[in-house]
C-alpha atoms as one frame of an Amber mdcrd trajectory, in Angstrom:
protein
  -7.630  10.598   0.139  -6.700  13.393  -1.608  -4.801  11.180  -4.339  -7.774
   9.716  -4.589  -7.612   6.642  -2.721 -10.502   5.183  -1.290 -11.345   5.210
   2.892 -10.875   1.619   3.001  -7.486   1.646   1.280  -6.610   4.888   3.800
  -7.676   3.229   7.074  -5.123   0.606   6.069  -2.409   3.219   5.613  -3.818
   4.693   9.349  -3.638   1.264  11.110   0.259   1.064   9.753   1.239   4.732
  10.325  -0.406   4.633  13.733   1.372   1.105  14.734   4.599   2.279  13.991
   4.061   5.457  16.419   3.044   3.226  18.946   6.046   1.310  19.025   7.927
   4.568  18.799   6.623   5.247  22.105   7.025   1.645  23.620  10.889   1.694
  22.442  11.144   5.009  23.742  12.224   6.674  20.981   9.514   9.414  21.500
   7.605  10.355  24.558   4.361  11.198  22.724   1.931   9.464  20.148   0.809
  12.449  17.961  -1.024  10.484  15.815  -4.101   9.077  18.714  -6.550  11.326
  18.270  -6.747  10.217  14.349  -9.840   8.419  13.905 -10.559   5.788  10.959
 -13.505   7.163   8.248 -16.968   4.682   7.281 -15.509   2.381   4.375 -18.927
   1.708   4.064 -19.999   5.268   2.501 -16.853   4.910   0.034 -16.977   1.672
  -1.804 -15.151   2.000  -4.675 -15.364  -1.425  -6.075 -18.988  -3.653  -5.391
 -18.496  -6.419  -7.080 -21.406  -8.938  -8.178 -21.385 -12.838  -7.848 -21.945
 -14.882 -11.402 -24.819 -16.821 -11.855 -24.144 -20.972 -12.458 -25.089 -19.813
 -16.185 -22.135 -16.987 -16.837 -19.770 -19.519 -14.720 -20.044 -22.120 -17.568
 -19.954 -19.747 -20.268 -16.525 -18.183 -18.692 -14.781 -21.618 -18.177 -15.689
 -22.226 -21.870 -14.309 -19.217 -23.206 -11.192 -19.237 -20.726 -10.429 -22.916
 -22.272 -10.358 -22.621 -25.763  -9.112 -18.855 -25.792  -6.014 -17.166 -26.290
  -3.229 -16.710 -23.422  -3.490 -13.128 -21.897  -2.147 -12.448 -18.898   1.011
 -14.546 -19.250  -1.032 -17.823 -19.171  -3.044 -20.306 -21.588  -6.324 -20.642
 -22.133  -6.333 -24.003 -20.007  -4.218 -22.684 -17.346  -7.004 -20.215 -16.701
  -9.941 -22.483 -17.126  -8.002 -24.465 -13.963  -7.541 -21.258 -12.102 -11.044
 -19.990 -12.483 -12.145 -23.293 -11.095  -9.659 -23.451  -7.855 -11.195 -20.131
  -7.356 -14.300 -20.755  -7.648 -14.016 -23.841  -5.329 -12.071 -22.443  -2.975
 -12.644 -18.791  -2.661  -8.750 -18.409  -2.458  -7.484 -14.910  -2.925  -5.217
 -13.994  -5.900  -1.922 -14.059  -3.927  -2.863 -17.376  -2.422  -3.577 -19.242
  -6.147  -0.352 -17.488  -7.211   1.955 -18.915  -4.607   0.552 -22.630  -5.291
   3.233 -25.322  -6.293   2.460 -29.266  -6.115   3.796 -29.184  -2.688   0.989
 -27.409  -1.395  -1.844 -30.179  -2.287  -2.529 -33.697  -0.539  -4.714 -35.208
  -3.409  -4.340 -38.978  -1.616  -5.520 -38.491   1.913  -9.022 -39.644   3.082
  -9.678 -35.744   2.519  -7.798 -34.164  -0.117  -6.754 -30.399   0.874  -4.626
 -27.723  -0.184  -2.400 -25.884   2.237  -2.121 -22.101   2.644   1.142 -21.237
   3.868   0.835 -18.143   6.913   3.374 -15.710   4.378   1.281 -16.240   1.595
  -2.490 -15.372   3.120  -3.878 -11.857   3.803  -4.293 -12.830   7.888  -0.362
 -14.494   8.207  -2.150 -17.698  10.080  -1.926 -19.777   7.095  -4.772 -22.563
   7.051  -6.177 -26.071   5.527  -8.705 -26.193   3.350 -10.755 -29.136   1.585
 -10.960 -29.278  -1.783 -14.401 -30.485  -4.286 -13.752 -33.951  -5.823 -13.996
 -32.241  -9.695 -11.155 -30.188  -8.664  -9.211 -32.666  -7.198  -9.751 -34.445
 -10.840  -8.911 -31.733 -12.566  -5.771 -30.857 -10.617  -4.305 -34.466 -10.541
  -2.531 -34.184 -13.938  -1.378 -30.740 -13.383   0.241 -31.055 -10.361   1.827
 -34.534 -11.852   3.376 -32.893 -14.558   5.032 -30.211 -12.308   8.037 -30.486
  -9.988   7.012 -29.842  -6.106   8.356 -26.440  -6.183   7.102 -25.203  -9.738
   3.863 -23.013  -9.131   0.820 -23.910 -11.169   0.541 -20.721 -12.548   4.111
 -19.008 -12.938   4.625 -15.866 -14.088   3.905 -12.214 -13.081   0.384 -12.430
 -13.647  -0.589 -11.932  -9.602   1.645  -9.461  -9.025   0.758  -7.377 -11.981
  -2.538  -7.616 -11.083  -3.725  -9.062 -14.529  -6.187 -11.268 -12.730  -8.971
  -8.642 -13.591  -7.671  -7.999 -16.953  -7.849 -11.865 -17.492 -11.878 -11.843
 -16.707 -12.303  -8.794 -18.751 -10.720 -10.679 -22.007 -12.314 -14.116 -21.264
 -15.820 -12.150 -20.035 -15.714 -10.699 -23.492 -15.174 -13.417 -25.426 -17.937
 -15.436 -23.315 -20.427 -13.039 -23.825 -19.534 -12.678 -27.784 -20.022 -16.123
 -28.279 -23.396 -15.707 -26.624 -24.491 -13.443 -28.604 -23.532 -15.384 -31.769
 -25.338 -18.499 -30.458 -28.378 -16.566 -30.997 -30.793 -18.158 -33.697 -32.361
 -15.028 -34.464 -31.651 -11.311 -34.722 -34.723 -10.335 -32.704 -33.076 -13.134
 -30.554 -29.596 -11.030 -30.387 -31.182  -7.937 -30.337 -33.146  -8.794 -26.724
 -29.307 -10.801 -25.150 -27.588  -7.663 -26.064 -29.978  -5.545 -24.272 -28.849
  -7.081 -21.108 -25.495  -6.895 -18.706 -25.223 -11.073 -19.060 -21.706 -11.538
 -19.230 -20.452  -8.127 -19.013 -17.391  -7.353 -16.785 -19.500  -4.262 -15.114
 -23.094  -4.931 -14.850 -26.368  -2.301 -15.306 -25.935  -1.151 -11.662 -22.277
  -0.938 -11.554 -21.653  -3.844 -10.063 -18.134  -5.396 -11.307 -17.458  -8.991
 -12.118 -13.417  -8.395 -11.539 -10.850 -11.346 -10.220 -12.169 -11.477  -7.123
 -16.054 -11.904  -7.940 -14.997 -15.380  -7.924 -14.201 -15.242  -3.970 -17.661
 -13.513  -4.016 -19.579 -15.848  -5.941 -17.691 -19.128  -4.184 -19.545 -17.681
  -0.539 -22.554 -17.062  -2.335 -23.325 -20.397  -3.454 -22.112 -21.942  -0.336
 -24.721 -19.657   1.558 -27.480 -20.736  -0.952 -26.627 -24.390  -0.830 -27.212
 -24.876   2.635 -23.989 -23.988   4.578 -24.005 -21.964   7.958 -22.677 -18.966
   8.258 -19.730 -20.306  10.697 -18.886 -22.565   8.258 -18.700 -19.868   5.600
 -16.248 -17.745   7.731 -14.021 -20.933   8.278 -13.670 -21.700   4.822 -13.325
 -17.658   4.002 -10.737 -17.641   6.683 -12.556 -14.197   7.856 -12.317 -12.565
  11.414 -15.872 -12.363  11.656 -19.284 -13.368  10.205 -20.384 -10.141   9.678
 -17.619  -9.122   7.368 -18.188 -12.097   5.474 -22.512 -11.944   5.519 -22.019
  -8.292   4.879 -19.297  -8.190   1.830 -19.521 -11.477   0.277 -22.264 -12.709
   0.282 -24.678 -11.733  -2.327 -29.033 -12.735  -2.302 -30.643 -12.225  -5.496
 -34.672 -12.007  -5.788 -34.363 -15.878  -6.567 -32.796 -16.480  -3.383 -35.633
 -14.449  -1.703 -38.326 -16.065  -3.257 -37.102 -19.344  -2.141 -36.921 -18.344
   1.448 -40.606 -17.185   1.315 -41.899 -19.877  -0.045 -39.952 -22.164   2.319
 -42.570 -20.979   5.108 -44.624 -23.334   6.637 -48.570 -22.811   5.717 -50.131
 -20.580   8.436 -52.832 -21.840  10.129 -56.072 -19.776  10.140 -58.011 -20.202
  13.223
């Protein structure tokens, strides 16, 4: 803490440290656990990242800009436009799209899936997951092109974590382009007064690599999926971690629910 990690990031190193004194003690290599009366902080009153999900209109714009841009990050403009999409169909964490090869996908079956190997995801279970019909489209000639072991996107991009600096540059470029589609200057003046398109919105709020996870549960909450189903596809130990963290309801959404009331009757 004093390094200035956050309390979610030092629970983590707690949990470790205090598993490996436990087994100490099982394997009797030490009579006492001098680490049990250490108690885990509220990650809730130190967030140091709150991310913010994309709305369908800053999705478009960043596949657009990802496509025809530059490479950055160790991969093309098209490779990211593909991985922006996976992501945003899947929710599947950075580590998980990174360790993807051809071998991983069943594009033929009655239900075409992707396959999470228990290594490669954050809970070690490894899962199935369905995948949309565009992204089965859009994945067909990849994966053809690629030998079953080749990943889909190679490099040291994950491990670097360039993901975020990836949004950043195509986030950029996105919102540039916006702002030269304008037909006016009193036009410009008004789209550059607002946080469309900008990797850290007006309340702080960051649109980073894995805003994508965030918006993929948010627009499966608002188009009509439970909240069990949510937590299956986010492969999370609980609803509430997944209601509570990723999922985000915007005034729109609220609105929506309201209205969605039945009349009430007066008497």
């Amino acid at each position: 803490m004093k390094q200035g990690r956050g309390r979610s990031t030092a629970n983590h190193y707690l949990r470790a440290v205090k598993s490996f004194t436990k087994w100490l003690v099982s394997d009797h290599r030490t009579t006492e656990n001098r680490l049990t009366h250490l108690k885990a902080g509220n990650k809730n009153l130190d967030i140091r990242r709150e991310r913010r999900e994309l709305s369908q209109f800053e999705i478009g714009r960043l596949l657009v800009a990802a496509r025809v841009g530059s490479s950055c990050g160790g991969l093309t403009g098209e490779q990211r436009y593909i991985l922006y999409s996976t992501a945003l169909t899947t929710g599947l964490r950075v580590s998980e799209l990174a360790s993807l090869t051809p071998a991983h996908f069943d594009l033929d079956g009655d239900s075409p899936s992707v396959t999470i190997h228990a290594a490669d995801e954050k809970s070690r279970r490894g899962d199935v997951l369905p995948l949309h019909p565009e992204i089965v489209h859009l994945l067909r000639p990849v994966i053809k092109s690629l030998e079953q072991n080749e990943r889909l996107w190679p490099g040291t991009w994950a491990e670097r974590r360039h993901g975020n600096k990836m949004m950043r540059h195509d986030l950029d470029a996105a919102r540039a382009a916006w702002l030269d589609d304008a037909e006016t200057k009193a036009d410009r003046d008004v789209r550059d007064r607002t946080d469309v398109l900008c990797y850290r919105d007006n309340d702080g709020k960051q649109a980073d690599f894995h805003t994508l996870r965030h918006t993929f549960l948010s627009r499966l909450g608002r188009f009509g999926a439970s909240p069990k189903v949510m937590q299956r596809l986010a492969r999370h130990t609980s609803v509430e971690l997944m209601l509570g963290r990723y999922t985000h309801a915007n005034v729109y959404d609220l609105t929506l629910a309201i209205n969605a009331l039945t009349t009430i009757d007066t008497p």
